[in-house]
C-alpha positions as CSV (number, residue, x, y, z in Angstrom):
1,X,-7.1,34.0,-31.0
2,X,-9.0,34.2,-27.1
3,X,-8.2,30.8,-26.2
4,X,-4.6,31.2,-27.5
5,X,-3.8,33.7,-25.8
6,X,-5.4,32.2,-22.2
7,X,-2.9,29.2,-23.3
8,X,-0.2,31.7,-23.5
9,X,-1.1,32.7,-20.2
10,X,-1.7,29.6,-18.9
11,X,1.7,28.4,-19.6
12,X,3.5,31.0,-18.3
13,X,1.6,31.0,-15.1
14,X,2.1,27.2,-14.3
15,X,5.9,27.3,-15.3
16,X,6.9,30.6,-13.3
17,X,4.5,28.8,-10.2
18,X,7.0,25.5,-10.9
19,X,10.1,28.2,-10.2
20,X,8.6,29.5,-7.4
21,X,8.1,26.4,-5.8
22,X,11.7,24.9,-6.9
23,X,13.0,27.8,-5.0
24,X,11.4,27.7,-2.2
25,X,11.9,24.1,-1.7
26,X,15.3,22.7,-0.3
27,X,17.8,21.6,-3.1
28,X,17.3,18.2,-2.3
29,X,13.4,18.6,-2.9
30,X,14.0,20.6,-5.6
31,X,16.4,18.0,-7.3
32,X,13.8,15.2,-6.9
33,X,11.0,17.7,-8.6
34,X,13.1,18.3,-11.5
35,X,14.3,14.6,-12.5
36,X,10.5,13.7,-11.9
37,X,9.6,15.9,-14.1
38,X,12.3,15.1,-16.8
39,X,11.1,11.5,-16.0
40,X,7.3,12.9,-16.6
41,X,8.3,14.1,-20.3
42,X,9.9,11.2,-21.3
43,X,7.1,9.0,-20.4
44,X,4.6,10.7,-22.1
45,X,6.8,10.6,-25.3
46,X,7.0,7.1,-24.9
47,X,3.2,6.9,-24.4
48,X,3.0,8.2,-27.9
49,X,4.3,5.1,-29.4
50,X,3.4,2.4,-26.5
51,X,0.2,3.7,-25.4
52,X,-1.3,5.6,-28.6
53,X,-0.4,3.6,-31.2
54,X,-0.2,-0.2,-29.9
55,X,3.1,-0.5,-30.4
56,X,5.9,-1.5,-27.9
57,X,9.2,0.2,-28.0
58,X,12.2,-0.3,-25.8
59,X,14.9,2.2,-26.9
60,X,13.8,5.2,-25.4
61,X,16.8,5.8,-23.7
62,X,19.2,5.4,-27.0
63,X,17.1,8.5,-27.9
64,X,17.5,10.2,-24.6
65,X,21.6,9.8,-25.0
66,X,20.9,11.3,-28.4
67,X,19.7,14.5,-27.3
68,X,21.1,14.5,-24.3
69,X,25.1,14.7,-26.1
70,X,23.8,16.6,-28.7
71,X,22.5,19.1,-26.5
72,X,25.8,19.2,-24.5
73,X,28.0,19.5,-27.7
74,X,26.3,21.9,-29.4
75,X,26.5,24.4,-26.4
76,X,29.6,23.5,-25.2
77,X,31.4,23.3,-28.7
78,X,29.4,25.9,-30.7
79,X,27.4,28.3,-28.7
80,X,30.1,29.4,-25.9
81,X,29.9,33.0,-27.4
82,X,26.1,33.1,-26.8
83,X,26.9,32.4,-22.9
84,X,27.7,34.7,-20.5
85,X,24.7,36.3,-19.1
86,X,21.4,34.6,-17.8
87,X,19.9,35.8,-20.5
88,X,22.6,34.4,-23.3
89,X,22.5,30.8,-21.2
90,X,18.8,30.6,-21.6
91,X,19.2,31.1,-25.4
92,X,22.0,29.3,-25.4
93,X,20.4,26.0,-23.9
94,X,17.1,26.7,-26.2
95,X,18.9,26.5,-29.0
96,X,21.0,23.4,-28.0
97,X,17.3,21.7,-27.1
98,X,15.8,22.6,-30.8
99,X,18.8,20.7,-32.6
100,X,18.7,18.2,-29.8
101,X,15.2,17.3,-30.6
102,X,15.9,17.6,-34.3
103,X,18.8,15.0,-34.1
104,X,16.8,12.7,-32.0
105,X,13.5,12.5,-34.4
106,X,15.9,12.6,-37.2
107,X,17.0,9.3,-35.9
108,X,13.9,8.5,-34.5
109,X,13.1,8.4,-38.2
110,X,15.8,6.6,-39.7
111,X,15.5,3.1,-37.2
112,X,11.7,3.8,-37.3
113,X,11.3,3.7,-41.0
114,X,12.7,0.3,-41.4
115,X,11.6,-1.4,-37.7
116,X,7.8,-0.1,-37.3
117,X,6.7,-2.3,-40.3
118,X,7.7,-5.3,-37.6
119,X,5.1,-5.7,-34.6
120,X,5.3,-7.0,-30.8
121,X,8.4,-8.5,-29.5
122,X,10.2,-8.2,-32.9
123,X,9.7,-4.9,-32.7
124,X,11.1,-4.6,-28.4
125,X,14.0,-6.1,-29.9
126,X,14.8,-3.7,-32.4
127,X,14.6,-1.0,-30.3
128,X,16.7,-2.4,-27.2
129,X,19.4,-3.2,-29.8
130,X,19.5,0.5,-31.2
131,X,19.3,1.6,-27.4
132,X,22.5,-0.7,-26.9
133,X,24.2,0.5,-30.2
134,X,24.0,4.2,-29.4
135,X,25.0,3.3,-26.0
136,X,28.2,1.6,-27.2
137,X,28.7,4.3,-29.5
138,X,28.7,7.3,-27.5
139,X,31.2,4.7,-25.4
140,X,33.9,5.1,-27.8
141,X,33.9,8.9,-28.5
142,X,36.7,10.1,-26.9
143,X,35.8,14.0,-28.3
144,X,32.7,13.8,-26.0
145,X,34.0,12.1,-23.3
146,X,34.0,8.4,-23.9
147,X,33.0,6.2,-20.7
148,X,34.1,9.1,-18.4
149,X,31.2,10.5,-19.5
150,X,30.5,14.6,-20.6
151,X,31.7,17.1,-18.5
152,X,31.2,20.8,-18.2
153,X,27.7,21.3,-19.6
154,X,26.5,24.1,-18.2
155,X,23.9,23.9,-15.3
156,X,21.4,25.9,-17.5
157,X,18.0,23.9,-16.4
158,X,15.2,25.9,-14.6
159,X,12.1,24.5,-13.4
160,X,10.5,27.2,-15.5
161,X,11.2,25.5,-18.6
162,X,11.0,21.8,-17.8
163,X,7.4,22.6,-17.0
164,X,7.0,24.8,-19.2
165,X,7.6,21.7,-21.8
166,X,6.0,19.2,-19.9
167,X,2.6,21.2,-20.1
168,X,3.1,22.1,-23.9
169,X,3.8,18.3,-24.6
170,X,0.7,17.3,-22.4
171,X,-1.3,20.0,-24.7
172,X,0.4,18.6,-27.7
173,X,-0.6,15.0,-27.3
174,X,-4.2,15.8,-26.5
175,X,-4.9,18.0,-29.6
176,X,-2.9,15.1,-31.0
177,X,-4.7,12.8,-30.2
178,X,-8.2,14.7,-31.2
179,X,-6.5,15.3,-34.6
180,X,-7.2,13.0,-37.9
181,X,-4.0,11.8,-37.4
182,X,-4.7,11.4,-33.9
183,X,-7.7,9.3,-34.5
184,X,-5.9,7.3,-37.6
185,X,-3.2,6.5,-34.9
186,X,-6.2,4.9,-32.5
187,X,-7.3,3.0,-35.1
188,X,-4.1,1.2,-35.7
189,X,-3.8,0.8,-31.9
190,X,-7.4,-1.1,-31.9
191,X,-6.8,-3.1,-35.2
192,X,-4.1,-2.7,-37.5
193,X,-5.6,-4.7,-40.5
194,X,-9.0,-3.1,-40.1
195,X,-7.3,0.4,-40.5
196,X,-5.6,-0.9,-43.3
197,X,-8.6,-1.7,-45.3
198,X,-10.2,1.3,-44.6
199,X,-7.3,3.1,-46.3
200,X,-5.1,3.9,-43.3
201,X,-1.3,4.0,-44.0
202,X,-0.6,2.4,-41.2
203,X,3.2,2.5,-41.6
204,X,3.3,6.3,-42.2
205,X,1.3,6.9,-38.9
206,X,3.2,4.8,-36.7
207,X,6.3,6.2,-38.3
208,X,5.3,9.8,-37.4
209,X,4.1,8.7,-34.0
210,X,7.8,7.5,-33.5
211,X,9.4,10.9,-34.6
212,X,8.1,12.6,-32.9
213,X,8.2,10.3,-29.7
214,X,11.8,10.3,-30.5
215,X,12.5,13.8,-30.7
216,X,10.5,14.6,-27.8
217,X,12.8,12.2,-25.6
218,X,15.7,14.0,-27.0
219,X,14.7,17.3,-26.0
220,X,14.2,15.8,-22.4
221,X,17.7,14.3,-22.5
222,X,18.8,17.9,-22.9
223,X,17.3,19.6,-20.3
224,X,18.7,16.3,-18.1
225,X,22.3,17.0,-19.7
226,X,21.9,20.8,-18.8
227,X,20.5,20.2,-15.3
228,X,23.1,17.8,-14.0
229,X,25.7,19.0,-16.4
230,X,27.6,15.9,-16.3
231,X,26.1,12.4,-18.0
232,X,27.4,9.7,-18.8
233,X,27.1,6.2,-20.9
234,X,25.7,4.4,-18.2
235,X,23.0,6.4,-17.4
236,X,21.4,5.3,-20.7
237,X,21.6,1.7,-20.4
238,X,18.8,-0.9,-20.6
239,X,17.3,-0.4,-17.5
240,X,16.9,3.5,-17.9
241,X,14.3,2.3,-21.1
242,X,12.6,-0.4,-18.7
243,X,12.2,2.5,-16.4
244,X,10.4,4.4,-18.5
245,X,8.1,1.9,-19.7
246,X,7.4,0.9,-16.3
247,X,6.1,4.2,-16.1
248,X,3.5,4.0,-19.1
249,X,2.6,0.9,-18.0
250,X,1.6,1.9,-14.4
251,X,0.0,5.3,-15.2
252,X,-1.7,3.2,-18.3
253,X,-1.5,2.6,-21.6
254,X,-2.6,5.4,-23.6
255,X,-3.2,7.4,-20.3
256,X,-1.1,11.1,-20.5
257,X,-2.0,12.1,-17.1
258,X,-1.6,8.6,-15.7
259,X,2.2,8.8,-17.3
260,X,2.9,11.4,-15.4
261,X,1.6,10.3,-12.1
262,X,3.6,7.2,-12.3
263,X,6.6,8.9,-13.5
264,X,6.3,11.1,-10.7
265,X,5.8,8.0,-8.3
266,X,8.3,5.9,-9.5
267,X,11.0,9.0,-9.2
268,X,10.1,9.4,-5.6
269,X,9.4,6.4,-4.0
270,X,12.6,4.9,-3.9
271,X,13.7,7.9,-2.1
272,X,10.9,7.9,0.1
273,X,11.8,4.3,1.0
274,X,15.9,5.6,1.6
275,X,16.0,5.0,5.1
276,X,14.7,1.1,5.2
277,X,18.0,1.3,3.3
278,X,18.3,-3.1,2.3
279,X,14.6,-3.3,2.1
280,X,14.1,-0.4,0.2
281,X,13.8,-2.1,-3.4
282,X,12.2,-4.9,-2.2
283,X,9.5,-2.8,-1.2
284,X,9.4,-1.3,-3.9
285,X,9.1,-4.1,-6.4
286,X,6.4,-5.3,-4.2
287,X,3.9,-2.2,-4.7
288,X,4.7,-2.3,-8.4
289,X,3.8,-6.6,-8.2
290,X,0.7,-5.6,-6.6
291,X,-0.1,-2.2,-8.4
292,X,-0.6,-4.6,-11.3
293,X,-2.4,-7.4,-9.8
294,X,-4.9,-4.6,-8.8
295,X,-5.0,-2.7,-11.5
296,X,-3.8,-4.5,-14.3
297,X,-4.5,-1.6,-17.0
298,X,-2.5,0.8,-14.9
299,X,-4.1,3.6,-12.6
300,X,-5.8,5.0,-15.0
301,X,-6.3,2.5,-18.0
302,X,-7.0,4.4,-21.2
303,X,-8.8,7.4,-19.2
304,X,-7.4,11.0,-18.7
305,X,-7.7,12.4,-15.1
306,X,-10.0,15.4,-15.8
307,X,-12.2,12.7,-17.6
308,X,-12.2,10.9,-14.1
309,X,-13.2,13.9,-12.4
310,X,-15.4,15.5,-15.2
311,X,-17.6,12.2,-14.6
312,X,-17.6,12.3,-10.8
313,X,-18.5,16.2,-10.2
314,X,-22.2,16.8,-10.4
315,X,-24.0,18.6,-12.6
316,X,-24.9,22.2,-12.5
């Protein structure tokens, strides 16, 4: 009951220090934190799937678009009367989140139940294709926009509470991943037939791993719905899930803290590199060519960050 309530407070202290420094900084600064950070929980959700459990999933974004118009239509289209005040816009857009990241696992379940028995490419393909479906979808629905894309969501987003969830998925996946179903999960990563035999259903893990992988990103596409209030199809395209996996990939698969890093990276560098202006993606392609050549398992491989440091810091 101790320890819970230091997480409480733990929580709460980072996520009101996140506000403080989102409104201190300029807006522009401020904007970069906050897709970062949006960027940060979507690749530790995908980590879930790519890095925990071995498998290799490209659709990320489909369930991104997911949340992200679900999110928008249930607070535009149903929840107007809750808005108002700062207090009924914050309820509002948690509300909107919960049955955002309900839809999302939801379908996170349904193309996860038939696809995860497939493995390696098969399995990339799957997913891109759903990506593309929902993408082409959303495309066509005129009653949430169509390919002008969702307008008038409002600008609800705080840094408060995209850290706030960042944290509490961070804190998620490592009690996760110290769980039994945590550990059943590592065993499929490091040899699906051997976790078989030993009575593993390996199916029902990797299924769960994708749910909630799933419903995760769709609570992220919310707060990005509700933070630049207008989104369209084409910010959910192919490239958005390449992004993403980039950004397992370079942090490390199976890494939380390295996902975040990279995410963090990867959001800010080609802004960093702005004013090179027709060099500026060739330069960056070139540090992620040789980030891998270096480091070929990512910054951090398979480690966590505090293990790193745990390891260097002498002992008392």
């Amino acid at each position: 009951m101790k320890s819970n309530f230091k997480l409480i407070l733990y929580l709460i202290g980072v996520s009101l220090a996140a506000q403080g420094l989102a409104l201190a900084l300029p807006p522009y600064f401020t904007q970069m934190f906050m897709l970062a950070s949006i960027n940060a929980i979507l690749a530790v959700s995908l980590n879930l799937v790519n890095g925990l459990s071995g498998q290799f999933s490209l659709g990320q974004a489909g369930f991104m678009a997911v949340g992200a118009y679900t999110a928008a239509s249930v607070n535009v289209f149903l929840l107007g009367g809750l808005r108002g005040t700062m207090v009924g816009d914050q309820c509002a857009l948690v509300l909107s989140l919960l049955v955002a990241g309900l839809a999302s696992g939801l379908v996170g379940y349904l193309v996860g139940l038939p696809t995860l028995r497939l493995k390696g490419d098969y399995l990339a393909i799957v997913t891109l294709g759903f990506g593309e479906i929902i993408r082409v979808i959303i495309l066509n629905i005129q009653s949430i926009g169509g390919a002008r894309g969702f307008i008038g969501t409002p600008r609800s987003t705080s840094a408060f509470l995209v850290t706030l969830v960042l944290v509490l998925c961070v804190i998620a996946t490592h009690r996760f991943v110290l769980s039994t179903h945590g550990r059943a999960l590592l065993a499929v990563r490091e040899n699906e037939i051997a976790a078989e035999a030993m009575g593993v259903d390996t199916t029902y893990y990797k299924v769960q791993a994708f749910v909630i992988s799933s419903a995760v990103a769709g609570v992220a596409g919310g707060l990005f719905a509700h933070y630049l209030s207008i989104i369209t199809p084409s910010t959910f395209d192919f490239m958005k899930s390449v992004e993403i996996v980039i950004m397992v990939v370079l942090g490390g698969m199976g890494s939380v803290s390295g996902a975040i890093i990279a995410a963090f990276l990867l959001t800010l560098l080609p802004e960093a590199l702005r004013p090179l202006q027709d060099f500026r993606m060739v330069i960056y392609s070139l540090a992620l060519i040789l980030m891998m050549l270096l480091r070929p398992k990512g910054m951090f491989g398979r480690k966590e960050l505090w293990e790193i440091f745990k390891k260097r810091l002498p002992n008392p």
